[in-house]
Structure formats: structure tokens, C-alpha cells
N, C-alpha and C positions, 0 to 999 in steps of 0.2 A: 168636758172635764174628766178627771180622773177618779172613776170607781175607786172609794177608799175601801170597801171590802175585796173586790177582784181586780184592781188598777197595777197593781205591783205585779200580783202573780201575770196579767196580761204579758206588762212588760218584761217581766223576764223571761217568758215561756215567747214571745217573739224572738228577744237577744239570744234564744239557745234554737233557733230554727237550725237548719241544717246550712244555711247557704250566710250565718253569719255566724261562722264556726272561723275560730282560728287558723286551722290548717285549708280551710275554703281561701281565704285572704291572702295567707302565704303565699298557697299554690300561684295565684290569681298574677301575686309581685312578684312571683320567681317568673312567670312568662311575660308579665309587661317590660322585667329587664331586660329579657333576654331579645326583645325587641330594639331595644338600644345601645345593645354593647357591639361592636364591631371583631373581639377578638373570636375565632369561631370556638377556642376552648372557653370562654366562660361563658358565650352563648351554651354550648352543650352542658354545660353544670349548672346552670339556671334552669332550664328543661328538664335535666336529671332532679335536682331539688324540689321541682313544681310537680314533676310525677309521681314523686314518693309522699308531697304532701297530699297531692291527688286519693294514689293510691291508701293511705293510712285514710283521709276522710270518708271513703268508700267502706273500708273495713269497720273504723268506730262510729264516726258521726250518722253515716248511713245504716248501720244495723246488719254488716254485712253486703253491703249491695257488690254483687259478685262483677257486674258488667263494668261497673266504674274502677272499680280494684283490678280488672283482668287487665283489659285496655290499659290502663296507666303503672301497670306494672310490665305489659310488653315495650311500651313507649320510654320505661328503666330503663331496660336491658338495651335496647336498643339505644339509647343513647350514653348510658352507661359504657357501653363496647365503646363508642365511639371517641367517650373520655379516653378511654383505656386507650387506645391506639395513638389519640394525639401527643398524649405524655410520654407513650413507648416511642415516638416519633420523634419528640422532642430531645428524651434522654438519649438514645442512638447520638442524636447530632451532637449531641455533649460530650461527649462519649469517644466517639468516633475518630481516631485518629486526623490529622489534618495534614496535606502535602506540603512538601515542605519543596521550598524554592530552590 
């Protein structure tokens, strides 16, 4: 049963552990979609969004932990670039004059 003087503070000091933190769970959905989407840009923008919720839970939830923050903030950049380029790809082709018959 449930300690009525320590049963409560238990369960909440569980529910605020670091790996049932919101930004953990986000991350967690930003890569199990990116699992399932076929387009390769919004696969990169789920990877992007799950790095940054990565890195942010590194920074707050963890206290600082510098190894989780460094890592999922190169794993941004790096996929962040690669947003960048599919879109610069994209608009080019929009863009881009068309031959004419």
C-alpha cells in the first residue's frame, strides 16, 4: 500500500526522474517517427526536433550533462544542414526556369 505520510512525495519524486521528463518522451517520438515516414525531409526534421529535445534535456533535466548536450547538439547541426539543403534543393527546382518546347 501507499505510505500516507511519504506515498505521494514517492510518487512524484519518481514521475520527475530524469527519463520521465517531457522533453525525454518528445525526443524519444521525434525518432520513432522518423522511423516511419518515407519523405527523407521530414525524416530529417524529426531527427532535428528529437536532437534539440535531446539536447535541451541534457542542459535542464540533467543538470548540465555536457556529453548528452554536446552529442545531440552536433547531431542539430548536422542534420539541421541537411534540412537546409533539401529546401535549398527544393526551392531551386521551383524556381528554376523550365525549358520550354
Amino acid at each position: 500500500g501507499i505510505n500516507a505520510e511519504y506515498g505521494i512525495f514517492d510518487l512524484l519524486q519518481r514521475m520527475l526522474l530524469p527519463a520521465n521528463h517531457w522533453l525525454f518522451y518528445l525526443a524519444n517520438f521525434c525518432f520513432l517517427v522518423s522511423f516511419f515516414v518515407s519523405n527523407i525531409l521530414v525524416l530529417r526534421i524529426a531527427l532535428t526536433l528529437g536532437n534539440i529535445c535531446f539536447a535541451l534535456w541534457g542542459l535542464v533535466v540533467l543538470n548540465i550533462s555536457l556529453d548528452t548536450f554536446l552529442w545531440n547538439a552536433v547531431f542539430f547541426l548536422i542534420n539541421s544542414t541537411h534540412v537546409a539543403i533539401i529546401l535549398l534543393r527544393i526551392c531551386l527546382l521551383y524556381t528554376s526556369p523550365s525549358p520550354r518546347d
